[in-house]
N, C-alpha and C positions, 0 to 999 in steps of 0.2 A: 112654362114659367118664364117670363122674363124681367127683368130687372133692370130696366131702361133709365136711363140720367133723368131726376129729377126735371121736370119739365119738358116733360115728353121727347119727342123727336128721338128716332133709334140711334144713339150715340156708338158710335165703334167701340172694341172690346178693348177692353182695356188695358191689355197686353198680349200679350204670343208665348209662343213654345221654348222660344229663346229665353225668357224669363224663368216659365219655371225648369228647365234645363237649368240654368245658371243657380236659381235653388236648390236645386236637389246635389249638383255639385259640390255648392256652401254646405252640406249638412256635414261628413266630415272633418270639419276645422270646428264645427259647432261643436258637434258631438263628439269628438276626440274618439277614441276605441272601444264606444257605449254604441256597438251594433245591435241588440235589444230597441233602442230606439230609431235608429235609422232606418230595421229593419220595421219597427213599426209604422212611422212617418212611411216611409215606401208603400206600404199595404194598405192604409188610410186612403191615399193618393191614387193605387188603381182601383180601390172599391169605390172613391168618391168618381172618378174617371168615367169607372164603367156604367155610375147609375146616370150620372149626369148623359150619358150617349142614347143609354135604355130608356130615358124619360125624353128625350130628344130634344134637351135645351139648347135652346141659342147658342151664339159661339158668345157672346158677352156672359151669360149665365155659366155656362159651363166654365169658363175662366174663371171665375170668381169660386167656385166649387173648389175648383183644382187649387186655386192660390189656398185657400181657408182648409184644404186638407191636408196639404204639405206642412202650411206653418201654424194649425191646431193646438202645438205644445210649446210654441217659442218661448213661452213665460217660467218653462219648468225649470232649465237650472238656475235661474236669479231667486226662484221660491226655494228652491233646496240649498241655496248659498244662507239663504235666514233662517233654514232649519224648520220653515214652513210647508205646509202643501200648499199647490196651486189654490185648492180651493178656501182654504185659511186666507192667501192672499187676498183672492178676491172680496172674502168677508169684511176683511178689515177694511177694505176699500167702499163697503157697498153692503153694510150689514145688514141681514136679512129683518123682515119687517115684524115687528115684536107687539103683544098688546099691551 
């Protein structure tokens, strides 16, 4: 699989290890003493990790994996601040197609 910049030519990845380190650091202050979730987001993050290595993506692909595992849930406590779920949110934004 690769995922290459829009108009071909193999573009560099789009970030490093340095980034999502500094993510996973941020979760913490995100998350406050809701280890349930951190603990989740972490497990997401080596299951997406290890497939993306087992499937032998590129280092741009597997970056993007890795980002999109880590921060998967960022939208959940501004949807639980409105007493919605994530997917309620999304509805309202993008409601599904009706006849």
């Amino acid at each position: 699989m690769n995922l290459s910049a829009p108009g071909g030519g193999g573009a560099a990845p789009i970030a490093n290890k340095v980034f999502t380190d500094k993510i996973i650091k941020l979760m913490p202050g995100y998350n406050g003493s809701d280890l349930r979730r951190i603990n989740h987001a972490l497990k997401v993050f080596v299951f997406a990790q290890t497939i993306g290595h087992g499937e032998k993506c590129d280092e741009r692909t597997q970056t993007i994996i890795e980002y999109a595992s880590i921060l998967h849930d960022i939208g959940l406590h501004k949807a639980e601040e409105t007493g919605k779920t994530l997917l309620d949110s999304m509805y309202l934004k993008n409601p599904p197609y009706s006849a």
